[in-house]
C-alpha positions as CSV (number, residue, x, y, z in Angstrom):
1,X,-155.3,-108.7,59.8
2,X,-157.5,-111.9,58.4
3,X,-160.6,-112.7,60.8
4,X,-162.6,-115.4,59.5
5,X,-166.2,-115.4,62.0
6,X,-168.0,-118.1,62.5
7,X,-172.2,-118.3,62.5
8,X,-171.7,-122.2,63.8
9,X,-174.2,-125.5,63.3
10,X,-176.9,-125.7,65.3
11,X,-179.4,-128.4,66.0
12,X,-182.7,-128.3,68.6
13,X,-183.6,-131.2,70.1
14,X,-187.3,-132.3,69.0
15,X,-188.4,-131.8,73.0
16,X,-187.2,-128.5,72.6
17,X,-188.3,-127.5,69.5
18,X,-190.9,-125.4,71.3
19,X,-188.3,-123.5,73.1
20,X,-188.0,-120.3,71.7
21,X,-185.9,-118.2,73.8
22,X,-182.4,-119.3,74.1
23,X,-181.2,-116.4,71.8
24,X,-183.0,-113.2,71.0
25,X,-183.4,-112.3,67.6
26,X,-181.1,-109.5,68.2
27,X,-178.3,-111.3,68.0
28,X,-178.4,-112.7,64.2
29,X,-176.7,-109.4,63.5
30,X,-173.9,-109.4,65.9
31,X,-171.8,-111.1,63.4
32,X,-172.6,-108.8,61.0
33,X,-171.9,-105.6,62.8
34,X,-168.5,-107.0,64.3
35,X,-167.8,-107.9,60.6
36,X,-168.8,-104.3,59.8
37,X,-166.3,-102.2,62.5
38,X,-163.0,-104.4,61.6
39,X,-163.6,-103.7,58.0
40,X,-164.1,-100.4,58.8
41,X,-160.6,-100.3,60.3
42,X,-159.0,-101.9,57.5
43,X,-159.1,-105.9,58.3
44,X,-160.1,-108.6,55.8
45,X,-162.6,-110.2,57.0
46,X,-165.2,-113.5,56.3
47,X,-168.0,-114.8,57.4
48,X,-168.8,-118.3,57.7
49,X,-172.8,-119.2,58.1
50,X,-172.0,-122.9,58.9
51,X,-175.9,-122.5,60.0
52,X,-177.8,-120.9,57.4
53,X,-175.5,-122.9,55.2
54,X,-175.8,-126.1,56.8
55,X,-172.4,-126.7,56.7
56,X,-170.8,-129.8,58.6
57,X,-168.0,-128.9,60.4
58,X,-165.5,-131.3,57.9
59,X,-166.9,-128.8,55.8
60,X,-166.2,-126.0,57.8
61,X,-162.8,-127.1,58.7
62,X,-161.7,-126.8,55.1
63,X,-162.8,-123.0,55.0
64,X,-160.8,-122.2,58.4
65,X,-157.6,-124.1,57.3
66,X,-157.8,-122.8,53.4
67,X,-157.8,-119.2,55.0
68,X,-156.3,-119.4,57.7
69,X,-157.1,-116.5,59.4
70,X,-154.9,-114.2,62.1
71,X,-157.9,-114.2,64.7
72,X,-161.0,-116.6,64.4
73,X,-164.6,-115.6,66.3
74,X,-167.3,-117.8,67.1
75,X,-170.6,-116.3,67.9
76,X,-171.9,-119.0,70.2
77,X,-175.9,-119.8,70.1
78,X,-176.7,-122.1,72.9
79,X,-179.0,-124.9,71.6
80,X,-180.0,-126.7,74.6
81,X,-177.1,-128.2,75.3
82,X,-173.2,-127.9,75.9
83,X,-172.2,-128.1,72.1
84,X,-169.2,-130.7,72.4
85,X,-169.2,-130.7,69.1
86,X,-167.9,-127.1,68.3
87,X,-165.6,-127.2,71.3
88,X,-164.1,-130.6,69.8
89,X,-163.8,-128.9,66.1
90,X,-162.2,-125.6,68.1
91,X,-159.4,-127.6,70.0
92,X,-158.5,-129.4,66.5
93,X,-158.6,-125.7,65.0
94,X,-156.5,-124.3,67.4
95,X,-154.3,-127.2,68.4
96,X,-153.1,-128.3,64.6
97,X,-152.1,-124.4,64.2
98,X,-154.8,-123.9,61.6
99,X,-155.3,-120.5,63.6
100,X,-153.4,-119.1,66.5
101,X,-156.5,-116.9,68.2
102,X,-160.2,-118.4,69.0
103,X,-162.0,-116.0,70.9
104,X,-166.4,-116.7,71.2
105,X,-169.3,-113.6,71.4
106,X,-172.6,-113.4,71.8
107,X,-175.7,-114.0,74.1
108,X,-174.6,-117.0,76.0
109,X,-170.7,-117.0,76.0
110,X,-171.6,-113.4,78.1
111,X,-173.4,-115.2,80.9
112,X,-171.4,-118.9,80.3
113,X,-168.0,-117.2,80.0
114,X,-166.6,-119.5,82.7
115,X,-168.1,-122.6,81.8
116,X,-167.1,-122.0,78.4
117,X,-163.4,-121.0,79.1
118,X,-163.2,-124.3,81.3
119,X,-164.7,-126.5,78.3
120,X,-162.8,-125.6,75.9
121,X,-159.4,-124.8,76.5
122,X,-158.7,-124.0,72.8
123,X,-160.8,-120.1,72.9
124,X,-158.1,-117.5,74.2
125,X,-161.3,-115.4,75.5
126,X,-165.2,-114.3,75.4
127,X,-166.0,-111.1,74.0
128,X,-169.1,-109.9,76.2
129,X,-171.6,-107.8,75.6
130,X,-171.6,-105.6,72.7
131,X,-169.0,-107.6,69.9
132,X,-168.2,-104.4,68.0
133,X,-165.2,-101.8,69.6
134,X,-163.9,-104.9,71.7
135,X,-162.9,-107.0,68.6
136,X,-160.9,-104.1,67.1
137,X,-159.3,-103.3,70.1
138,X,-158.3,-107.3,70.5
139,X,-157.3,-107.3,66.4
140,X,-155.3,-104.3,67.0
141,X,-153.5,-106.0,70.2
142,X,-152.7,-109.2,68.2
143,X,-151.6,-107.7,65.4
144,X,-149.1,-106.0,67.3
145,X,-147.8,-109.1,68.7
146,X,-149.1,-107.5,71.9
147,X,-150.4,-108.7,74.9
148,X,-154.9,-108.5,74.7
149,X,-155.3,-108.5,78.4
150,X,-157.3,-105.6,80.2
151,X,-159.0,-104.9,76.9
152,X,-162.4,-103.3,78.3
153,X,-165.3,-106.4,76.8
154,X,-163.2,-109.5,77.3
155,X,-162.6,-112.1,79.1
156,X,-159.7,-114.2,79.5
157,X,-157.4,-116.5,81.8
158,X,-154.5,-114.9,83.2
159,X,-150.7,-116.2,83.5
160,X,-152.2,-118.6,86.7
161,X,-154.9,-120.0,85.1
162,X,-157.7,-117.2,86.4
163,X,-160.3,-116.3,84.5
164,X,-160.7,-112.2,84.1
165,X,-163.5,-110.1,83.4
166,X,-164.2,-106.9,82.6
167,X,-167.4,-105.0,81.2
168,X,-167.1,-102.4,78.4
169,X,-169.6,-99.5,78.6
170,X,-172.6,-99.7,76.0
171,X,-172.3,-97.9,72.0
172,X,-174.0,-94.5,73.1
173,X,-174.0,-93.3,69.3
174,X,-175.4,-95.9,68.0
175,X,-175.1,-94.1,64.1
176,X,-171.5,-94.3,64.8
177,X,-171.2,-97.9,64.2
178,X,-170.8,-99.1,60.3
179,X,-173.7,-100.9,58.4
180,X,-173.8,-104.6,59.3
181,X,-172.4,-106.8,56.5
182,X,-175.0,-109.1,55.5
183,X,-174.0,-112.6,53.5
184,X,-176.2,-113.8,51.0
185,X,-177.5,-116.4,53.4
186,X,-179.0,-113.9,55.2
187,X,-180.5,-112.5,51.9
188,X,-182.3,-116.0,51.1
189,X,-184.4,-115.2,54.6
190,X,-188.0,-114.2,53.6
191,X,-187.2,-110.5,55.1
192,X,-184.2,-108.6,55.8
193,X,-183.6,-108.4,59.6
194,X,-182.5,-104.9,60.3
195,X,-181.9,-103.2,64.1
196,X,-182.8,-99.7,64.3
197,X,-182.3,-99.8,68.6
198,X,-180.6,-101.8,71.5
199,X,-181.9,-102.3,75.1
200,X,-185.2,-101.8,76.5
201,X,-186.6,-99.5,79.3
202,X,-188.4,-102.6,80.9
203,X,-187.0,-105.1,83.1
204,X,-188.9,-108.3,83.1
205,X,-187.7,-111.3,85.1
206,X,-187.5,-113.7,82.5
207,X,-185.4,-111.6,80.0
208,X,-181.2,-111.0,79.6
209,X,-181.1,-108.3,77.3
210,X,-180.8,-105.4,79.3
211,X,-177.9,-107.4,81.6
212,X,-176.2,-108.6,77.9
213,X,-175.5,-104.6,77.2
214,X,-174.7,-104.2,81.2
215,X,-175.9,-103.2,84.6
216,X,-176.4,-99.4,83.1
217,X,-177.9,-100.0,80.1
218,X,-180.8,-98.1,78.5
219,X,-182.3,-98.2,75.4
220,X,-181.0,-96.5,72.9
221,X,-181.9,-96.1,69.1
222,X,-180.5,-94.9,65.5
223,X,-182.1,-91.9,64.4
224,X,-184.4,-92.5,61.6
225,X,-182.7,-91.4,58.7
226,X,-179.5,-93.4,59.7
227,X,-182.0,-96.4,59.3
228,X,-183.3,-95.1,56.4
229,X,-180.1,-94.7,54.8
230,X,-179.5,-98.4,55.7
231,X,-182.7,-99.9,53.8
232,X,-181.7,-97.2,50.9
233,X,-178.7,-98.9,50.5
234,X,-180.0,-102.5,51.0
235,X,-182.7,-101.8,48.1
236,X,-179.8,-100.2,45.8
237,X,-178.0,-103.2,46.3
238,X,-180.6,-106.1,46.6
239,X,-183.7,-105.0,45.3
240,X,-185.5,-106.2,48.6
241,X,-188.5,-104.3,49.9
242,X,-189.5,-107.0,53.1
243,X,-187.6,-106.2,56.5
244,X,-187.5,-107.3,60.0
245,X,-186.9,-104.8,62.7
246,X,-185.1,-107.3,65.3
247,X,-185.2,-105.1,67.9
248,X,-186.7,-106.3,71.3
249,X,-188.4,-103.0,71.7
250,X,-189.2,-101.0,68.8
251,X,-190.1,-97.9,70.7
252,X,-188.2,-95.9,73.0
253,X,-189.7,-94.9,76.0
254,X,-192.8,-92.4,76.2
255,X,-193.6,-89.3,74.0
256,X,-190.2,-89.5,72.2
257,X,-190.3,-92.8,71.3
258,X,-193.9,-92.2,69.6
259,X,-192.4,-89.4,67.8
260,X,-189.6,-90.6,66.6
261,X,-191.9,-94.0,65.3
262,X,-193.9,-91.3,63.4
263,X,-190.8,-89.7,62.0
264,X,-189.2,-93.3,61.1
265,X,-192.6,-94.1,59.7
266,X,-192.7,-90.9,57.5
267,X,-189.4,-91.8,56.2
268,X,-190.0,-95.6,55.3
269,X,-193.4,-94.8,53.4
270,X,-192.2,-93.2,50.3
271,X,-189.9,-96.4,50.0
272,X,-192.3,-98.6,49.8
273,X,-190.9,-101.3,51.9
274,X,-193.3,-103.9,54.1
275,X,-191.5,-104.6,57.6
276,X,-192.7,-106.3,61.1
277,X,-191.6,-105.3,64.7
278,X,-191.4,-106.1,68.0
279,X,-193.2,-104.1,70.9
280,X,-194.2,-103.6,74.4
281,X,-197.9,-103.4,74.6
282,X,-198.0,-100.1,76.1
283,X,-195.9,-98.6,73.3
284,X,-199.2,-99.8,70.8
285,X,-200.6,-96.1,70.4
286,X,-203.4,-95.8,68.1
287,X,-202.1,-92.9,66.0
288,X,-198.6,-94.4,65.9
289,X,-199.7,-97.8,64.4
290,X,-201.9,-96.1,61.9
291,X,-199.1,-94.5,60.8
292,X,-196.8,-96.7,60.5
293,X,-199.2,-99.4,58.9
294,X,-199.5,-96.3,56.6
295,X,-195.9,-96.8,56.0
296,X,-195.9,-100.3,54.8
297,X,-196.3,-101.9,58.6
298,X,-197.7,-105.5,58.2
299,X,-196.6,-107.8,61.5
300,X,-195.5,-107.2,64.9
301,X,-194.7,-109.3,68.1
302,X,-196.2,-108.1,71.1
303,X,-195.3,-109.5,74.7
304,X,-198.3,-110.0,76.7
305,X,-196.9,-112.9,78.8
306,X,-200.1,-113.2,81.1
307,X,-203.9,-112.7,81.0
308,X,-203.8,-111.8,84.8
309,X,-202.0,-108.2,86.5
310,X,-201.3,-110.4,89.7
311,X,-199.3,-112.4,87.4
312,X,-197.3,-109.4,85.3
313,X,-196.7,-108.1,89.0
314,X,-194.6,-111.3,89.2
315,X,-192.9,-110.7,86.4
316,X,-192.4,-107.2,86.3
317,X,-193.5,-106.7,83.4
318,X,-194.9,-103.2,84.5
319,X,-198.0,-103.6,82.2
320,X,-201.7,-104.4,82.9
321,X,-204.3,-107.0,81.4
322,X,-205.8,-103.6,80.8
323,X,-203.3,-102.9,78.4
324,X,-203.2,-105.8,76.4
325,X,-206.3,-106.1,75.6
326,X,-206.1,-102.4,74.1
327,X,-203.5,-102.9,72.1
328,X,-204.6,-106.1,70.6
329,X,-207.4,-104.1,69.5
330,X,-205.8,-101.3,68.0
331,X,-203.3,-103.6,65.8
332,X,-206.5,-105.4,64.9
333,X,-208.3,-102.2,63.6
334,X,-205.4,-101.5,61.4
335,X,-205.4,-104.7,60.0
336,X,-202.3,-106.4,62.0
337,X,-203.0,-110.0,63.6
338,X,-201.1,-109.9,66.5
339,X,-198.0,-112.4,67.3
340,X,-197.6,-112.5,70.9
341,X,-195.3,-113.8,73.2
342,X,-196.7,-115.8,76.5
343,X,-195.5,-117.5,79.4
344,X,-199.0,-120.1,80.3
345,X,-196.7,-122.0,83.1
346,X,-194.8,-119.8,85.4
347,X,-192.6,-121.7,88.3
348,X,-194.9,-120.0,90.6
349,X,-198.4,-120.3,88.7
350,X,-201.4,-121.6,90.6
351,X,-204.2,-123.3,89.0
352,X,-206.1,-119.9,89.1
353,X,-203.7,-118.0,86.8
354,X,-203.7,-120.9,84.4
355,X,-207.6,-120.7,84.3
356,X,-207.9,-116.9,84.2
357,X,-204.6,-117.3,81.4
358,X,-206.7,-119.2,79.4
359,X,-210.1,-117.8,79.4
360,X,-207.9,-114.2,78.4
361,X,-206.8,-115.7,75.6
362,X,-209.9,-117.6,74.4
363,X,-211.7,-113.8,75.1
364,X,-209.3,-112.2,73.2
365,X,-209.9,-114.6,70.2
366,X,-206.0,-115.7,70.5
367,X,-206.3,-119.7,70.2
368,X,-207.5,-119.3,66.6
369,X,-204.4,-120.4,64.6
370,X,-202.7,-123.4,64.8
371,X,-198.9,-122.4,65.5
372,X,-200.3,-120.4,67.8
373,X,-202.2,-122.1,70.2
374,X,-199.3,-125.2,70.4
375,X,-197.0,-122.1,71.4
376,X,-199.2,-120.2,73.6
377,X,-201.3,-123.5,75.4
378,X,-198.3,-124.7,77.2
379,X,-195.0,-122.4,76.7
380,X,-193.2,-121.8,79.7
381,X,-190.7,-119.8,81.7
382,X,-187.6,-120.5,80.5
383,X,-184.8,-119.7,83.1
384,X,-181.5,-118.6,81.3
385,X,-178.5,-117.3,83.2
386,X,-178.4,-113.4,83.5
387,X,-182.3,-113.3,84.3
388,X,-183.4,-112.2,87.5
389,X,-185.6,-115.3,87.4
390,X,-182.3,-117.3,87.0
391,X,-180.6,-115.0,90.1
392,X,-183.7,-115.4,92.5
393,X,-184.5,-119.0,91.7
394,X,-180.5,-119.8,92.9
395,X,-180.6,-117.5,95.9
396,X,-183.6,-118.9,97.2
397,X,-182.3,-122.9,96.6
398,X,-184.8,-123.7,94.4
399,X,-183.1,-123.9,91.1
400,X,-182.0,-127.1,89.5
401,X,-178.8,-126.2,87.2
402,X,-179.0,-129.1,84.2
403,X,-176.2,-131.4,84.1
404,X,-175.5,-130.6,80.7
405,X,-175.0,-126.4,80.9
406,X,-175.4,-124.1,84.0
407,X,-176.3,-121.9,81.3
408,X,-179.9,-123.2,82.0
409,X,-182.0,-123.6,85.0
410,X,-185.4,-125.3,86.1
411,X,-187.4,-125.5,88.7
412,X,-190.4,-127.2,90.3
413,X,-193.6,-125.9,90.2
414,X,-194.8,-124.7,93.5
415,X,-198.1,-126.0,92.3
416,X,-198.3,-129.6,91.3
417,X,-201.5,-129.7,89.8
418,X,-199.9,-127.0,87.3
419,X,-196.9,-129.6,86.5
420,X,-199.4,-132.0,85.7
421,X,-201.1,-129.7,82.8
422,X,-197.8,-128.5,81.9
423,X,-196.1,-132.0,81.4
424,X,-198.6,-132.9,79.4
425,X,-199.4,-129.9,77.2
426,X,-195.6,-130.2,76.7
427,X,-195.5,-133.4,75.4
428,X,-198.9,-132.9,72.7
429,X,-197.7,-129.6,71.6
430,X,-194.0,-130.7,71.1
431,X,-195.5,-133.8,69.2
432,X,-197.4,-131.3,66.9
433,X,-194.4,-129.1,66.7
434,X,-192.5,-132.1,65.1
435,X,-195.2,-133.5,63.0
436,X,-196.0,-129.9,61.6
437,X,-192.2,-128.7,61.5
438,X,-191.7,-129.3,57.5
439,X,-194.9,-127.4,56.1
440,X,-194.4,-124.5,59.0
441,X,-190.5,-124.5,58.3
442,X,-191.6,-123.8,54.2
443,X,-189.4,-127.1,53.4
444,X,-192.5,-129.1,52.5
445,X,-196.0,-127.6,50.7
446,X,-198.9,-127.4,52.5
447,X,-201.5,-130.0,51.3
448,X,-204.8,-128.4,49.8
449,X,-206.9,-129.2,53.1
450,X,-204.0,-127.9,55.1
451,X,-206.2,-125.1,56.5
452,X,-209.0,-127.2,57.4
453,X,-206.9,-129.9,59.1
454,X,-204.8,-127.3,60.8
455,X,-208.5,-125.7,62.1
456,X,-209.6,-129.5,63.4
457,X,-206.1,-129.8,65.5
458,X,-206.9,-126.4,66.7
459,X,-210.1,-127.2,68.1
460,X,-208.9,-130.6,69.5
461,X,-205.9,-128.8,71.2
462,X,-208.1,-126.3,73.1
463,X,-210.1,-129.1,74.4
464,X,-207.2,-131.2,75.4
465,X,-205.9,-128.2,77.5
466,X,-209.8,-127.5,79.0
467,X,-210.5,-131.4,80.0
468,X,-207.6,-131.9,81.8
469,X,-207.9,-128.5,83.2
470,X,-211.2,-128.7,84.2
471,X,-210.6,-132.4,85.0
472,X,-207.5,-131.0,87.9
473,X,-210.3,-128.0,89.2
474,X,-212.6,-131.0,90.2
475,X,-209.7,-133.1,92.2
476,X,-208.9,-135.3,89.5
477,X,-205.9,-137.6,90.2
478,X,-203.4,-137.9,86.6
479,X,-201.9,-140.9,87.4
480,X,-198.6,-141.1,85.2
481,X,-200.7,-144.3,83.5
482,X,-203.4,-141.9,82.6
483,X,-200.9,-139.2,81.7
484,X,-199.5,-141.5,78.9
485,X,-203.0,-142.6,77.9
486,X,-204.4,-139.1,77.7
487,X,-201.2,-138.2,75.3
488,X,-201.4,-141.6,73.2
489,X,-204.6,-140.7,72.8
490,X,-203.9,-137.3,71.7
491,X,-200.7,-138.2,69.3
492,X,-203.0,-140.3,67.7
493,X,-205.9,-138.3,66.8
494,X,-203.3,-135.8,65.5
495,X,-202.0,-138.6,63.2
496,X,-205.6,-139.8,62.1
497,X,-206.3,-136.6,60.8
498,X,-203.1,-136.0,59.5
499,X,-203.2,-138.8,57.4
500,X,-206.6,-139.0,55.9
């Protein structure tokens, strides 16, 4: 059978370009791993990275209709917005016969099935959760002419018009599944992302990967030499030694998952590969880092979310302040600068946690760097569908579901003083997001007094954030006059120096 998938265009929005979460990394392989099982079984198979490539959808069109493929995917990436555009390219797809079988995967089509089915008439179904054993199972149906309904994974409309959904268990054997195929778009990324586990053992509010994989899911992981074998074959084929682990948690849970690190970690160092991770800060062991920094380590994300427990109570995040300050300094003793993930403006935040947020991060020597202290100084909770945030903020009345997806969700702060900070943190930091986004994107060289213009920014934006701070701790009223002034103000300095 011919299956042509599709990595669509994307665009952000230059008020969102702050917003980080609306996919997790994760899912830049899904395509590549459903690509990997159909071939597997025999189907032809294509990917299109209309993204990476920056194809237009003309462009795109010319692709679908020159291969006109048997069954077409779409792993849909929610960018802010109900993408009109895709849906309007689909129904031309499917409607001038250029391919008889649309279905969409990924993140958001397995919260937004419904929204998405009533959209866009043109996609037969939504593959949910896991991609990989549900499209075979839906190839195999169509290209027996048979009928793909009560396939465990998808979703569809019945004979009246009903949507249907059913859940497919989670990949237990993970080393059972083929080797992602990779494009060489992917290739031209400065490292090769690579998933060597699924799931996590946590469950914070704000996150949907454990409901993505299902109401039972666990983490699970490969077993290091099926990775290794992986990154063999990728350096046989590529020459590449820089990878990504995209996994959301590195580590499996407790002993084992420090042991099975260490094992990975023996395995990777005789390669002589460099490779960055993602982690739960009480997974940073100090034996287990120095080993794998051993093995060619160099960056990780960690998810510290709050400088105060009351705070990662909230959240469940079933960590302590405790802990993050101890594993920032064990990455820093082995040489790893910390990347961290932080939510400054919860809906529920009082002026309190913003303070005691911000004097953990200036203690911890985290509002150093530029990108990082526009991310950190006013990032907020963003409320996707399939969080428990997103559940408990709509049982309780308080969400606000956007006009343009009910994908997304906000809410008012219970704390106005806290809107006030965060509206206009938001506003600076987006401003420097944009201004910066070339020479932090790699399209444009840094100037020669980049660093020390970057470093002047810095310092203005952590006194931005303390005068208006300190300014609301006093009683200060922010007008929405002074609001505008204070960000003028702001915008403008950024540009002076910019310019001189």
């Amino acid at each position: 059978m011919k299956i042509l998938l599709l990595e669509h265009p994307r665009s952000v929005h230059p008020e969102r370009c702050n917003d980080i979460a609306n996919t997790p990394l994760s899912s830049c392989l899904l395509t590549g791993y459903a690509a990997g099982m159909l071939k597997s079984k025999g189907h032809h198979v294509e990917i299109v990275e209309g993204h990476l490539d920056r194809l237009s959808y003309p462009e795109i069109e010319k692709i679908v209709s020159a291969a006109k493929p048997d069954l077409l995917g779409v792993h849909m990436v929610y960018h802010w917005k109900n993408d009109m555009a895709l849906f309007s390219f689909l129904e031309k797809v499917k409607y001038e016969g250029i391919s008889p079988y649309i279905t969409a995967y990924g993140f958001y089509p397995t919260f937004a099935f419904e929204d998405i089915l009533t959209a866009c008439p043109a996609i037969d179904a939504v593959i949910t959760g896991e991609p990989e054993a549900t499209f075979v199972d839906l190839a195999e149906a169509l290209a027996q002419n048979a009928s793909p309904g009560n396939i465990p994974g998808l979703t569809w409309r019945d004979e009246s018009g009903k949507i249907v959904a059913l859940r497919r268990k989670p990949v237990e054997d993970l080393d059972s599944l083929p080797f992602p195929v990779r494009t060489g778009a992917m290739f031209r990324l400065p490292e090769v992302n690579i998933q060597g586990s699924r799931g996590c053992y946590g469950g914070c509010t704000f996150c949907y990967i454990n409901p993505f994989y299902g109401q039972r899911a666990v983490w699970r992981g490969r077993s290091p030499e099926n990775i290794a074998a992986e990154i063999d074959e990728i350096i046989c084929q590529r020459g590449v030694t820089d990878f990504y682990f995209t996994d959301p948690n590195f580590f499996g849970p407790g002993q084992r998952g420090q042991e099975r690190a260490r094992h990975l970690a023996s395995l990777l160092k005789p390669r002589h590969i460099r490779f960055g991770i993602e982690a739960r800060v009480n997974d940073i062991h100090d034996e287990t880092i120095e080993t794998l920094v051993d093995a060619g380590l160099r960056h990780i994300l960690i998810g510290l979310e709050s400088g105060r427990d009351h705070s990662l109570k909230r959240i469940n995040k079933m960590t302590t302040v405790a802990e993050n300050e101890r594993a920032i300094r064990i990455l820093r003793k082995h040489g790893i600068g910390p990347n961290i993930g932080f939510i400054m403006f919860e809906p529920d935040s009082s002026l309190e946690d913003v303070r005691i947020n911000f004097e953990f991060l200036r203690r911890n020597n985290l509002l150093q760097h530029l990108p990082v202290t526009a991310n950190v100084l006013y990032h907020h909770q963003i409320i996707l569908k399939g969080t428990p945030a997103y559940q408990r903020l709509h049982e309780e009345g308080r969400l606000e579901i956007l006009s343009s997806s009910t994908y997304e969700g906000v809410t008012a702060f219970t704390d106005h003083k806290v809107a006030v900070l965060a509206e206009i943190m938001r506003k600076i930091t987006n401003f420097i997001f944009v201004r910066m986004a070339g020479i932090w994107s790699g399209k444009e060289q840094e100037p020669v007094d980049g660093p020390k213009k970057n470093s002047q920014i810095n310092g203005l934006l952590v006194q931005w954030f303390e005068t208006v701070l300190n300014g609301l701790e006093a009683g200060e009223l922010f007008s929405d006059d002074r609001k505008v002034r204070f960000i003028y103000e702001a915008e403008k300095a950024v540009n002076q120096i910019l310019q001189e």
